[in-house]
N, C-alpha and C positions, 0 to 999 in steps of 0.2 A: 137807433135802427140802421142807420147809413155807417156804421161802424161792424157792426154785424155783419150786413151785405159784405161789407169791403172784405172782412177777414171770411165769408164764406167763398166769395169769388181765387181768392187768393190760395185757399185750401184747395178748392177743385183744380185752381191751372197745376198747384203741385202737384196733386195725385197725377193728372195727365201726363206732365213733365215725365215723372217720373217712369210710366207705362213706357211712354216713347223711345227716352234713352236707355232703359234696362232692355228692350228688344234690341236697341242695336247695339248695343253694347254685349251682349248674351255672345262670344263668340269663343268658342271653348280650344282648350287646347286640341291636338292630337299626341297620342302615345304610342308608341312603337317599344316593343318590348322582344326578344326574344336568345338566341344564343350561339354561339360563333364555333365552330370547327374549322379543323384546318383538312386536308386532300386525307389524313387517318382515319379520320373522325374524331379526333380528339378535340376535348374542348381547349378554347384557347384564351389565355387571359393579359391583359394590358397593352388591349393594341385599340386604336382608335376606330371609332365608327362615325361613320361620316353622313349628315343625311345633305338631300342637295334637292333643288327643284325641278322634278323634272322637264321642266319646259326651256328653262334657262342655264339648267348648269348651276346655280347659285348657291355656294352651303349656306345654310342657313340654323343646323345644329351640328353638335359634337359633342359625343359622349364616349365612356373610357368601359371596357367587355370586365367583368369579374369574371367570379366564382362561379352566380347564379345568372350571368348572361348580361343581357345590357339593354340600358333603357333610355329614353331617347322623349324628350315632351318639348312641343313647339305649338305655336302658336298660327294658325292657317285656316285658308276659307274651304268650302267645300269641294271647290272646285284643283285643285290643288294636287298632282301626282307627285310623290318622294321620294326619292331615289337613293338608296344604301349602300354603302359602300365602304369597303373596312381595310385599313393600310395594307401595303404587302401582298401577299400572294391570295387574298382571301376577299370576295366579292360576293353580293346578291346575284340574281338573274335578271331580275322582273321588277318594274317600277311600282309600288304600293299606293293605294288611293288613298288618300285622307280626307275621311268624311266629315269630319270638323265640328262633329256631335260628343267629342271626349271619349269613342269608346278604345278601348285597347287593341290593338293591333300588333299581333304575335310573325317576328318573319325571324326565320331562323338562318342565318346568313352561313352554308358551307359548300364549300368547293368541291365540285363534283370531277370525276375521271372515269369518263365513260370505255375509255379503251383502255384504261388499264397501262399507260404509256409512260407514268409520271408526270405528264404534263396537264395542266388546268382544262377545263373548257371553253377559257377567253385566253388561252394562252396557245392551245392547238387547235389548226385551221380544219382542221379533221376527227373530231373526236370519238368518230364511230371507227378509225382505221388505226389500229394498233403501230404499223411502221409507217402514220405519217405526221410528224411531229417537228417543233426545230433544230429537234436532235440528230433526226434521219439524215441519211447517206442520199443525196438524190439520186434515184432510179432517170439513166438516160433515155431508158427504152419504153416506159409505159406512161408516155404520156400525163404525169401525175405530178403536183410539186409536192413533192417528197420531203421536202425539210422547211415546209411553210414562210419561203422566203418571197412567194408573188411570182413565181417563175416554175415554169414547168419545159423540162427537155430541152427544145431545140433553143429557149430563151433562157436559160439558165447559165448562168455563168460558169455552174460545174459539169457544164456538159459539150463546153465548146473547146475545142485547138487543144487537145490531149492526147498525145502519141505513148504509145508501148512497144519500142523498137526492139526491144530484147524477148518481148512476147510471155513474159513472168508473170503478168498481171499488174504488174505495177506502173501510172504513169511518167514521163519521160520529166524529170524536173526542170526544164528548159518550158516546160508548157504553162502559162503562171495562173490559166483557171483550173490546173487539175486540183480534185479534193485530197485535202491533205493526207487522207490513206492511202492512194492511190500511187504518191509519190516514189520515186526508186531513184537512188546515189547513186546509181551506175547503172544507167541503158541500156547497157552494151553487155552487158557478163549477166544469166540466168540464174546463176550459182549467187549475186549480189540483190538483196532488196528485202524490206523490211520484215517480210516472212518466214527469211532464211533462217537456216542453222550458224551458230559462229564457229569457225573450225580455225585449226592451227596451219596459219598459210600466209599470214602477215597484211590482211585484207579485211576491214570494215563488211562484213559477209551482211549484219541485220541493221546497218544504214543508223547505229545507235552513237553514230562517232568515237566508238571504242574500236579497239584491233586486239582479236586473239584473248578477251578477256572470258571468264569463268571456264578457262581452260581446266580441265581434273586431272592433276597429275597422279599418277598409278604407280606401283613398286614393281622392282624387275630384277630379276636373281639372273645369273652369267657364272662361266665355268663351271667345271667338276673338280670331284674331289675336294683335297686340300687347296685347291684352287678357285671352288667356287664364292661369289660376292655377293652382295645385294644393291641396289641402287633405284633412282625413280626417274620414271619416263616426264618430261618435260616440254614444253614448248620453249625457244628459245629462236628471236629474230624471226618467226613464221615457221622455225622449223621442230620437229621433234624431233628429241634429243632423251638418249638412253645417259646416264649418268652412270651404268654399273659398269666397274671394271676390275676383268678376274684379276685373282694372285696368278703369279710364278708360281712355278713348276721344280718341285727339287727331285736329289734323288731317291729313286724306290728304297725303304730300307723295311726292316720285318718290325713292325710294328702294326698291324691292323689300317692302318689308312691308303689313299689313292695320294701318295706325295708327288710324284713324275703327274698327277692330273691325266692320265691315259683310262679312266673311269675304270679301271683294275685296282685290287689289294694285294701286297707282296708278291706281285708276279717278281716269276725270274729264276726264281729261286734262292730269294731274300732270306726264304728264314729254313732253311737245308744247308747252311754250308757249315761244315765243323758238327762233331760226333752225328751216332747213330739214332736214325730217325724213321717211320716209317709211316709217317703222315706227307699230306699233299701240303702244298701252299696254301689250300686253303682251309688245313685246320687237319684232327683225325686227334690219334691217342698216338701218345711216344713212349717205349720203352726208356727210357733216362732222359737226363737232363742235359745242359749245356746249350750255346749259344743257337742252334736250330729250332727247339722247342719253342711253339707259341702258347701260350697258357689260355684255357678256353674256363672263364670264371662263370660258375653257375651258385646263385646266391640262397637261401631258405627265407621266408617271413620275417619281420623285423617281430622280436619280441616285444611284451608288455611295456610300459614305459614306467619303471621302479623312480622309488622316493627320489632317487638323486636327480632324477630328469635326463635318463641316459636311457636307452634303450640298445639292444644290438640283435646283429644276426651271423650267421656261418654261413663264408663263400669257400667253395671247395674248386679245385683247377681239373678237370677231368681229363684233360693233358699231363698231368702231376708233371708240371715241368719243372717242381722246385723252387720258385721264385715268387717272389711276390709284387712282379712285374705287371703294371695294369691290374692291381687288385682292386675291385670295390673297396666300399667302403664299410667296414663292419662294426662300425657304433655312428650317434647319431642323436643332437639333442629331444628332447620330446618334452612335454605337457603333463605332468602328474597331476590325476586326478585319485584325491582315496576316495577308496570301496568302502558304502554303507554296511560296515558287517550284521548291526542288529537289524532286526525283521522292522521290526516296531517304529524303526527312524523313518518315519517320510510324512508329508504332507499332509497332515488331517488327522494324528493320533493324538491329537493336544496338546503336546509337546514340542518347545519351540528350540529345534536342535543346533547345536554349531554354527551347520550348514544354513541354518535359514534365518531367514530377516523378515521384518516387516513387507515388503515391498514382495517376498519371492513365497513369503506362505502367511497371509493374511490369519487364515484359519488357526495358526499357529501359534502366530507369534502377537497377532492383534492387529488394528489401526495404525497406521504410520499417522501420530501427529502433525495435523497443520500447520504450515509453516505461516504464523498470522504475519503480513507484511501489510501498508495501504497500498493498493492497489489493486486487491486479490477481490473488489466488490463483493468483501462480508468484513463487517462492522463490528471488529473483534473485542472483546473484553478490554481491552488495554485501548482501545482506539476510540475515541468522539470525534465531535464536530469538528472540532477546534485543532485536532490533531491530525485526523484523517477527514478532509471531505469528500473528497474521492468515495469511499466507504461507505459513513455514516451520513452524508446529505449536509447542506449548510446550515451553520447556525442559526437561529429566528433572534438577531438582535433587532430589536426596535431601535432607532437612529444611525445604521452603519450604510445610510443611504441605497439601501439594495431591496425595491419587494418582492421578501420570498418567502416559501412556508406559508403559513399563516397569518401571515399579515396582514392585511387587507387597510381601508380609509378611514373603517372604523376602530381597529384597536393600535393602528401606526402611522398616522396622518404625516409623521416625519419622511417615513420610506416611499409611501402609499399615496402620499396627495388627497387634499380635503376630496370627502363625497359630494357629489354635486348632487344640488336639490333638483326634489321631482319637479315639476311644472305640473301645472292644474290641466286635463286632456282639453283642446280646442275644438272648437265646436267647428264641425264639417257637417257637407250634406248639401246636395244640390241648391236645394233651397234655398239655403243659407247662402253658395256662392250669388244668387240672383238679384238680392235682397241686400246685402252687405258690399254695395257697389259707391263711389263717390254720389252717383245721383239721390240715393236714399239717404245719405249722410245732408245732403243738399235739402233736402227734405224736411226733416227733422229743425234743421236750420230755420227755413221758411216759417215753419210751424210752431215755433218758439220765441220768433220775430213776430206772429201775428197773436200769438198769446199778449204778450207782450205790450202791445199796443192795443190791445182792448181792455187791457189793465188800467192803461193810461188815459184814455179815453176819457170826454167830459160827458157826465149824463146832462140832456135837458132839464131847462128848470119848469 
């Protein structure tokens, strides 16, 4: 009986035991689950998420954002605020409680941009004001820090000892907190400062430390007549420069042109001197010929252009001066095309004629054959695996170390790598985590030790 006592005594302190350290021992994770965007909205993947405590600063996890977001389990009391926080440009708001009951906790971590500025909301000191950011230009006049550097106006480093002697708008560069827009290469001259125009003058006009560059030079024609030239306007040393220079000047003679460059033809009476003539210098009808006669050529249509590839036409002199002095030209290569003389010859009578080919009357002449090459991705009669894979796809050898096709663990363990066996499903469930703790295994222990010993046990005699 004192053996009984002992082993019932011993079973009750376990169960007790047990009670006591399974309550304190009950202390569940916390999970943080949710999904990361960046200023797009776009989701963003392998960038780290950081949790930290809120009280201390302290990380205490770290986890990696997929596909389907990111998740985050730690171990904490109830009392316990978490703070998220995710590398680079991309932050939580607001610190998350963790109530330390296991249940899931959904934060979805994305950067907001309430002005529309490009800039974050931990990153601009102003996020409801579109131009005040730390991109902005500080405004000296409105009292505001304009480009979220901690300074405003009369404290601002860009808004002290900045002079505009030239009155351009641009600051005096001798002044070393003006902002860097504001800056002008030359004080002194209106016509110089970084808004300008650059012109041909020998002078840095847009403060880009160039002189005179993306100059456009232009084309420019000079003299009359047989004298006139062509040439192109330049810049050269600051200055423009005309490069065109006429010809000389020779003498009048009766041929059609301004030779003497006097924007006149045959004045003078170049083409009147020697036999009878009753035309002006500038042209008319001559009874005869001889050196006074200027022949005034009047040409007809260029004819059909015959087999040989020649074509021509008739220029007749309506001066009849006799000469064939300044004649046109009256022949002329050209392009022979023959005339379909039957009705029946053209596109679409079924017949696939001379003129046509595959390519210019399908209807006619039929399908231009494929030209099968590998490459053309179709898998041609002549073409396999082996020959074209490009085309036809790769071969399914089993051992050529590659799994593809068909292959898989079970019919190519060579390519594919054994199949790994299932595992038996493991048994979860609150429960189960409460119960299946060191102190229960201690338990069992106890309970197996007092069996044991009442095995052993002497009965009275």
């Amino acid at each position: 009986m004192k053996e009984k006592s002992i082993f019932s005594l011993m079973t009750v302190f376990a169960v007790l035991l047990i009670f006591l350290m399974n309550s304190a021992y009950a202390m569940h994770s916390c999970v943080f689950a949710g999904t990361v965007s960046n200023i797009s909205g776009d989701s963003v993947e392998g960038t780290e998420v950081n949790a930290y405590l809120f009280e201390t600063g302290e990380l205490i996890a770290t986890g990696q954002t997929v596909s389907a977001g990111y998740n985050i389990t730690l171990q904490n009391t109830s009392t316990t605020y978490i703070l998220l926080r995710v590398s680079g440009e991309l932050a939580d708001q607001n610190p998350q409680y963790c109530d330390g009951e296991g249940e899931m906790t959904v934060v979805n971590l994305t950067v907001t941009d309430a002005d529309n500025d490009t800039y974050t909301w931990y990153e601009d000191c102003n996020d409801t004001n579109p131009y005040v950011n730390p991109g902005a230009v500080e405004n000296c006049t409105n009292t505001i820090d304009d480009n979220c550097d901690g300074f405003n106006d009369t404290d601002d480093k860009y808004c002290t000892n900045c002079t505009d002697d030239d009155g351009d708008g641009y600051g005096n560069p001798a002044s070393f907190f003006c902002n860097y827009t504001q800056l002008d290469c030359d004080d002194n001259n209106t016509a110089v400062n970084p808004g300008a125009n650059e012109t041909c003058d020998g002078i840095d006009n847009n403060c880009n430390d160039q002189i005179d560059e993306d100059y456009n030079e232009t084309q420019t024609s000079c003299g009359v007549g047989e004298c006139s030239a062509q040439g192109m306007l330049t810049c050269v040393n600051g200055t423009e420069t005309d490069t065109c220079t006429p010809g000389s000047p020779t003498t009048e003679i009766c041929d059609g042109k301004d030779n003497n460059c006097d924007s006149q033809i045959d004045e003078g009476g170049v083409c009147n001197t020697g036999g009878s003539s009753s035309s002006s210098s500038s042209g008319g009808s001559s009874s005869g010929g001889g050196i006074g006669c200027y022949p005034n050529w009047v040409c007809a249509n260029w004819s059909e252009c015959v087999s040989s590839g020649i074509q021509t036409r008739i220029c007749t002199d309506k001066n009849n001066c006799r000469t064939a002095y300044r004649k046109p030209a009256v022949e002329q290569n050209c392009t022979y095309f023959p005339k379909i003389t039957a009705p029946e010859e053209y596109c679409g009578d079924k017949t696939c004629q001379t003129n046509e080919t595959c390519k210019t009357c399908e209807e006619d002449c039929g399908i231009c054959p494929i030209i099968e090459y590998c490459g053309d991705q179709i898998c041609q009669t002549n073409e396999t695996c082996e020959t074209c894979e490009e085309d036809c796809g790769a071969c399914i050898i089993c051992g050529d170390g590659a799994c593809n096709g068909e292959e898989d663990c079970k019919n190519c363990e060579l390519d594919c790598g054994a199949c790994q066996k299932t595992k038996p499903p493991a048994i979860t469930g609150r429960f189960i985590d409460k119960i299946a703790t060191p102190f229960s295994i201690l338990f069992i222990l106890l309970l197996l030790v007092g069996l044991y010993v009442k095995s052993k046990a002497v009965k009275p005699i």
